[in-house]
C-alpha positions as CSV (number, residue, x, y, z in Angstrom):
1,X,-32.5,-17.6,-4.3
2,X,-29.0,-18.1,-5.0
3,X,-26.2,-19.0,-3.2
4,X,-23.0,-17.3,-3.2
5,X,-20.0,-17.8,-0.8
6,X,-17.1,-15.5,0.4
7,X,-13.6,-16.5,-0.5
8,X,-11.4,-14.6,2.2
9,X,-8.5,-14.1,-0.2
10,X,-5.6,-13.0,1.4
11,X,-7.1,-13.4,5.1
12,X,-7.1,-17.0,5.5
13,X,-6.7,-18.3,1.9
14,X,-3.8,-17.4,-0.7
15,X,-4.1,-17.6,-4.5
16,X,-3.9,-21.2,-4.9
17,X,-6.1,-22.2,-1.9
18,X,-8.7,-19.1,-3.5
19,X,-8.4,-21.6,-6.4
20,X,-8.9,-24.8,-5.1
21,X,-11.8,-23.4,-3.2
22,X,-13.7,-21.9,-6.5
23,X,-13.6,-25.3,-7.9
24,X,-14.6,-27.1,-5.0
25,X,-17.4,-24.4,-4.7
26,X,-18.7,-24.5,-9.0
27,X,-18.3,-28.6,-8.2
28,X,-20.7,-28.5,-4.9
29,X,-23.3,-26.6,-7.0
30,X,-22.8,-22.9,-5.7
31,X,-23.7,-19.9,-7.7
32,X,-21.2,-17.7,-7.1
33,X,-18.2,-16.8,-5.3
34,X,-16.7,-13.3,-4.0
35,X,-13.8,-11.7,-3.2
36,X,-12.7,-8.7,-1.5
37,X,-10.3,-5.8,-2.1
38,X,-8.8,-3.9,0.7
39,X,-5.3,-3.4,1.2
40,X,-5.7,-2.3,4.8
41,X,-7.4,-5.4,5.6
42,X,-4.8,-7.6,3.9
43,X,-6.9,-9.3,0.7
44,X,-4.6,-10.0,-2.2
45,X,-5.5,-8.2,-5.4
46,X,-9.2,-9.5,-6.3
47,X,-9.1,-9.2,-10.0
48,X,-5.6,-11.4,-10.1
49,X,-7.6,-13.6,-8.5
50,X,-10.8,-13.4,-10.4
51,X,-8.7,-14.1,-13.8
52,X,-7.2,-17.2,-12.4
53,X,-10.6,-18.4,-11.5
54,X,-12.3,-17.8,-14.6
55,X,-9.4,-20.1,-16.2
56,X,-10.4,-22.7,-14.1
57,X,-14.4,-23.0,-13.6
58,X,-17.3,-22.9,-16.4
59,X,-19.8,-21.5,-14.8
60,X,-19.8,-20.4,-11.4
61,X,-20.5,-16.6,-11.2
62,X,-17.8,-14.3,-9.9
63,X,-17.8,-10.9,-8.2
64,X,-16.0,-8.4,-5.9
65,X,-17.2,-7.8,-2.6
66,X,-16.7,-4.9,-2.4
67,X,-14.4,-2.8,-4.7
68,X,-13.3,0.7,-3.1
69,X,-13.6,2.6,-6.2
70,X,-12.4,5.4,-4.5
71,X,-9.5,4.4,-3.1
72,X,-8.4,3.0,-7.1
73,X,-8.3,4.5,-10.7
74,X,-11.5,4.1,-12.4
75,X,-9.5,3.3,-15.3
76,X,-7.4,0.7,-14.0
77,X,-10.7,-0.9,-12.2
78,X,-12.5,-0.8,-15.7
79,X,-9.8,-2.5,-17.8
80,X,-9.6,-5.4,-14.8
81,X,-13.1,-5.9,-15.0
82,X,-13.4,-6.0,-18.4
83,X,-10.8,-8.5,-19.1
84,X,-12.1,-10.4,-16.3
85,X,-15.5,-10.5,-18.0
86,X,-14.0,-11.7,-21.5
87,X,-12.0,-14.5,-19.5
88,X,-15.0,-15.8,-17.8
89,X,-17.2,-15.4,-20.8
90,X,-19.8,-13.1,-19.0
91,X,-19.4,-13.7,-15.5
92,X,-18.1,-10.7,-13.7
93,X,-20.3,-9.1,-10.7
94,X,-19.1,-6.1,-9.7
95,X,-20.1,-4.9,-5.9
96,X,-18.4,-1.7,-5.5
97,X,-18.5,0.6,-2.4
98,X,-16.9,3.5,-1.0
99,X,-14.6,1.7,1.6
100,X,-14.0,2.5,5.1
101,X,-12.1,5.1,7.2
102,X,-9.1,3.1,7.9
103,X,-8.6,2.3,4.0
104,X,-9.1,5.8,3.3
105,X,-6.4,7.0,5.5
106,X,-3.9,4.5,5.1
107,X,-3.9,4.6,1.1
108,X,-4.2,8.4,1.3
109,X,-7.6,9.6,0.3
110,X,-9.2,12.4,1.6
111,X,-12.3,12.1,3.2
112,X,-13.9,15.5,2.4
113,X,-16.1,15.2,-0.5
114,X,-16.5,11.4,-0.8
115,X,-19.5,11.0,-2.1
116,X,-19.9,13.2,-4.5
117,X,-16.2,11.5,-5.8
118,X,-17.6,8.3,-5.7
119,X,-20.7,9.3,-8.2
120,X,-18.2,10.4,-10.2
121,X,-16.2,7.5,-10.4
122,X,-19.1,5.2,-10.5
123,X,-20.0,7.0,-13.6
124,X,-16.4,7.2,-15.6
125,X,-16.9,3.5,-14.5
126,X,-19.6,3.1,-16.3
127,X,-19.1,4.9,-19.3
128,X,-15.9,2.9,-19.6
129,X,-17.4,-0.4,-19.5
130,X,-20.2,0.8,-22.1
131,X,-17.6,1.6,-24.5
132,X,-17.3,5.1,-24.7
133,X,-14.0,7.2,-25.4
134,X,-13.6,9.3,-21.8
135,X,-12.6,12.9,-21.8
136,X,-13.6,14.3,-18.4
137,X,-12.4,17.4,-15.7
138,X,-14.6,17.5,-13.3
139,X,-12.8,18.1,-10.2
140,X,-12.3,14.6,-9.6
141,X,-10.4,13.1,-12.5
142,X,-8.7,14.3,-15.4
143,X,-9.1,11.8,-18.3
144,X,-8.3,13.1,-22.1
145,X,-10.1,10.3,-24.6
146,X,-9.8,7.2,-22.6
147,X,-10.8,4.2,-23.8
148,X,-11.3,0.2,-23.2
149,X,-9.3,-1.7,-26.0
150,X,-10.8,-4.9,-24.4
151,X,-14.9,-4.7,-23.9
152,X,-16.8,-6.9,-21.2
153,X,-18.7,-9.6,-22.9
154,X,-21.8,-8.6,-20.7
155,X,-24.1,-6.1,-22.2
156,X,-23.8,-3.0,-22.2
157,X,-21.3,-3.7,-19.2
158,X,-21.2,-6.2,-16.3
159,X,-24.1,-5.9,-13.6
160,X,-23.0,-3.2,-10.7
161,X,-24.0,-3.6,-7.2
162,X,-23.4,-0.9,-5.3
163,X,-22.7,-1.8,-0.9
164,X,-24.1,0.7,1.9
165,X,-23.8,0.1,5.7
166,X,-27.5,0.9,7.0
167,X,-28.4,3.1,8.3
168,X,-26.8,5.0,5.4
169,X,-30.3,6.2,3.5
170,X,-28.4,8.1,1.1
171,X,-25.9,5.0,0.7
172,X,-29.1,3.0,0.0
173,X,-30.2,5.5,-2.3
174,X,-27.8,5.5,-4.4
175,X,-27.7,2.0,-4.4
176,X,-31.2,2.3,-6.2
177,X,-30.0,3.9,-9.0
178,X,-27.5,1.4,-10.2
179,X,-28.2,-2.8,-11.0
180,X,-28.1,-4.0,-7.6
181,X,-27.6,-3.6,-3.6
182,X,-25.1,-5.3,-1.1
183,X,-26.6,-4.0,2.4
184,X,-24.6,-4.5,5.8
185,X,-26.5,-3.3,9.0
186,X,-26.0,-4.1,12.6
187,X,-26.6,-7.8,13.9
188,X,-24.2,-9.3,11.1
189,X,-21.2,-10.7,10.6
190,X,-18.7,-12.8,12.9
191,X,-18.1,-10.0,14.9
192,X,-21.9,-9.4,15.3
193,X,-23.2,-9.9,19.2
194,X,-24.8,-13.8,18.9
195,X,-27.3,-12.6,21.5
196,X,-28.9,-10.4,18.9
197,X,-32.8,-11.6,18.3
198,X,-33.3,-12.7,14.9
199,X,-36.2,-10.8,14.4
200,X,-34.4,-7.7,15.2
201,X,-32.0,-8.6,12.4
202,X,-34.5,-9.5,10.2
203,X,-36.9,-6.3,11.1
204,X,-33.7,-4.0,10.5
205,X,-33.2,-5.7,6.6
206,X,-36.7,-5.2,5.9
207,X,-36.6,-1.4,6.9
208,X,-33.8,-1.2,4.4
209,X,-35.2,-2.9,2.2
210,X,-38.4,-1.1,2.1
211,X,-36.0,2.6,1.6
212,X,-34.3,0.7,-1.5
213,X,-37.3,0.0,-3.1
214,X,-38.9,2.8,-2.2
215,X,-36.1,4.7,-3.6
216,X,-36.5,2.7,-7.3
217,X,-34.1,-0.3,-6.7
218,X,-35.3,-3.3,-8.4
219,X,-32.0,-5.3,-8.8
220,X,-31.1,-7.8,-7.2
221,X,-30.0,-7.8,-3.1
222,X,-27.3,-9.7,-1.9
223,X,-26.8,-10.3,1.6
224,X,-24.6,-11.6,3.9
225,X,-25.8,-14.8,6.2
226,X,-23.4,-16.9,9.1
227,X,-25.0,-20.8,9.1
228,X,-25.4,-19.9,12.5
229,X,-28.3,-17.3,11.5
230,X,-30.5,-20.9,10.8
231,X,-32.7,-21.9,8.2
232,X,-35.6,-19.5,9.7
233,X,-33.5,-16.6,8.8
234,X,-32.6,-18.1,5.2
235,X,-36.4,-18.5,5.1
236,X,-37.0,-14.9,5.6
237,X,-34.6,-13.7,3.6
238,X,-36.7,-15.2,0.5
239,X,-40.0,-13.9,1.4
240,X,-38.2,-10.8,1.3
241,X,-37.0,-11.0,-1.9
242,X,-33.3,-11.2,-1.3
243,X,-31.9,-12.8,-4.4
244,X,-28.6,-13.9,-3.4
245,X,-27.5,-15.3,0.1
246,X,-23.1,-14.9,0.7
247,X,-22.0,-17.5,3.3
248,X,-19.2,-15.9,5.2
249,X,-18.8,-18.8,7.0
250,X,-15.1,-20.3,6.9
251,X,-15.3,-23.3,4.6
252,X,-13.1,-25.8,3.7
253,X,-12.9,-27.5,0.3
254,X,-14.8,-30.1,1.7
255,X,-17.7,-28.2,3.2
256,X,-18.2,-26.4,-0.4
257,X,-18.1,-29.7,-1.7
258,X,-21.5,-30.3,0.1
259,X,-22.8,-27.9,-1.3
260,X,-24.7,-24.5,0.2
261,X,-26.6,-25.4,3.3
262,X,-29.4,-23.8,4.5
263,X,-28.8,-24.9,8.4
């Protein structure tokens, strides 16, 4: 299971802390770190940020968690990510989701339709990323051959994960389809009750996990753990086959230094 840990850019941490903190984290032996992108909520521009870090670190895996796509161009998204993915030599993770009601409104997108908007932007995502030359009309976009001058290293694109609040079936379904699944559900997070039981948070990622699988998804899961969960839930979260663990947590340099902990 790896470890991967939540950089609040823009919340707590501006660009040069975001950067001292990605090499205190590849130094302490973590796997990966994250960043987010919603204006509403105040996070500085993640693929600014993901650049920067690629310049500095060697290894570390980076990703977005989460990427509105609705609430950007596909086109600019795609060109980001793939430059980010030639800077870091094959790094990128991309967690994409559909963002929340308050984003939405503030930046001016219209709630009717949004999912079927968001499968179409998830594919000219794709298709961008692969390479191909873009003419589409569908209602949603209009793009007239659109192309990538700069392609990801990764191939045929970087991994994408796609997020769903449970108990969002058809979120999680879709999640299925694509390379990987970033589930939030009641119990977590800092704002989550602490009196919650743990085997009701664990019972409810185990439902969810058993509608993603049963729906096709075999990539990998990635959710989010507080230390305060304990090592019993970390435990749990391996026999379930999660493959990555994000500490949201509010580390220091110091603390990543340490290393992840499972306590």
């Amino acid at each position: 299971m790896r470890h991967g840990f939540w950089i609040r850019n823009g919340l707590e941490h501006g660009p040069h802390s975001c950067l001292a903190l990605v090499e205190a984290a590849e130094a302490g032996g973590w796997d990966g770190v994250f960043v987010s992108d919603a204006v509403m909520e105040d996070h500085d521009e993640p693929f600014v940020l993901l650049a920067a870090m690629a310049a500095r670190t060697q290894r570390i895996t980076l990703g977005t968690w989460v990427i509105p796509l609705v609430a950007r161009h596909v086109v600019a998204v795609a060109r980001a990510a793939a430059g980010v993915d030639q800077l870091s030599d094959g790094r990128l993770v991309l967690g994409i989701g559909m963002g929340n009601e308050v984003e939405h409104r503030g930046l001016g997108v219209a709630r009717d339709g949004l999912g079927a908007r968001h499968e179409a932007a998830l594919d000219l995502l794709d298709r961008l990323l692969r390479g191909e030359e873009v003419t589409v009309h569908d209602g949603h976009h209009d793009l007239d051959g659109v192309a990538l001058r700069t392609h990801p290293v990764q191939s045929p694109r970087p991994p994408i994960m796609l997020a769903a609040t449970w108990p969002n079936r058809a979120g999680t379904r879709r999640a299925a389809r694509w390379d990987g699944f970033m589930p939030q559900w009641p119990g977590l997070g800092e704002g989550a009750d602490p009196d919650v039981a743990e085997g009701a948070r664990i019972a409810e990622l185990e439902e969810l996990l058993g509608c993603y699988r049963d729906a096709g998804g075999d990539g990998p899961v990635l959710v989010i753990r507080l230390r305060r969960f304990g090592a019993d839930y970390d435990r749990r979260c391996e026999e379930l086959g999660v493959d990555w663990l994000l500490t949201c947590d509010s580390l220091d340099e110091a603390a990543l230094r340490a290393g992840p902990s499972t306590s």
